[in-house]
C-alpha positions, 0 to 999 in steps of 0.5 A: 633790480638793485637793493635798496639804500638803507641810510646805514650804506651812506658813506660821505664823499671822500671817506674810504670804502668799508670791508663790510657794511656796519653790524646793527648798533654798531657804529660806521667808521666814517661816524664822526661824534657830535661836539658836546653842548655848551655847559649851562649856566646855573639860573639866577637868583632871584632878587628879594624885592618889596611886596607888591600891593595886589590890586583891589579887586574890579566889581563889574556893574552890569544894567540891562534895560529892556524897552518896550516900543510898541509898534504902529500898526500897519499902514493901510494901502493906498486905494487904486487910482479909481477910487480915489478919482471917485472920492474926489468926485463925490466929496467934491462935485455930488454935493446938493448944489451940483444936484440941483444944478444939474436938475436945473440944467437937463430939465426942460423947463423954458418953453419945453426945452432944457437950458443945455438943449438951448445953449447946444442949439446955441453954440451949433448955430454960431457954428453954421452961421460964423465957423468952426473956430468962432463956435469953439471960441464962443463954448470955451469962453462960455465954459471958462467964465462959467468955472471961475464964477463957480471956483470963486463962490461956490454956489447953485447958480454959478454951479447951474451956469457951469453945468450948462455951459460943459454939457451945452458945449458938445452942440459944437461938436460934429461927427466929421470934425475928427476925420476933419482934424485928421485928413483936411477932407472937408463934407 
């Protein structure tokens, strides 16, 4: 293994070898001096000039307003679907009107039977006797007249007709017509 450089055993390229390496703290013959610093010029005078005016001092003015909001309180949920369906119908239909009228409608008070029984038989008959179609014309008409009379007054009557006219209509009703619209098979 060789022995370390020191930066002391450096020579430049093209300087002669020395005899011996330098003692310590003394200077290598191949050290050139570094040129003096430029002298340093002596700082300027100042110039006298006037006094400057020292500005007026700045006074700050800070406002802090603090509001007071009072929050609304939290809004209620909406109630599901059910309960408002239920709502509708019990602001809507449940009044004394619709009482009466279906009173009036499912007690049988002609002769034993009940107006709904009778427009059921009504409307099932015009079934066997015209047709299907001829049945389902005559209980949506039936139903449709009854609901505008009962939309445009309002009253025990017309809510009365109304109520025989919807439940009557299941009369046209038969239990193969499902199997009927689906398949075509006819009894």
């Amino acid at each position: 293994m060789s022995d370390p450089i020191t930066p002391a055993r450096i020579i430049p390229a093209g300087a002669p070898l020395p005899a011996r390496p330098p003692e310590p703290g003394e200077v290598p013959p191949w050290y050139s001096a570094p040129p003096p610093p430029p002298p340093v010029a002596p700082p300027a005078a100042p110039v006298p000039s006037a006094p400057q005016p020292t500005p007026p001092p700045q006074v700050v003015h800070h406002v802090h307003e603090v509001q007071l909001v009072a929050l609304a309180p939290a809004p209620e949920p909406e109630p599901p679907l059910w309960a408002r369906v239920w709502d509708w119908l019990w602001e809507h239909l449940v009044t004394w009107r619709m009482l009466l009228a279906i009173l009036a409608a499912l007690v049988p008070w002609i002769d034993g039977q009940s107006p709904v029984s009778l427009w059921a038989g009504a409307v099932h008959q015009a079934r066997t006797d015209a047709g299907i179609l001829a049945a389902y014309v005559i209980a949506g008409v039936a139903f449709t007249v009854a609901w505008v009379l009962d939309r445009r007054t309002g009253r025990a009557l017309p809510r009365f007709l109304l109520v025989t006219a919807t439940l009557g209509a299941l009369g046209v009703f038969d239990w193969w017509d499902p199997i009927l619209a689906l398949t075509g098979v006819h009894k």
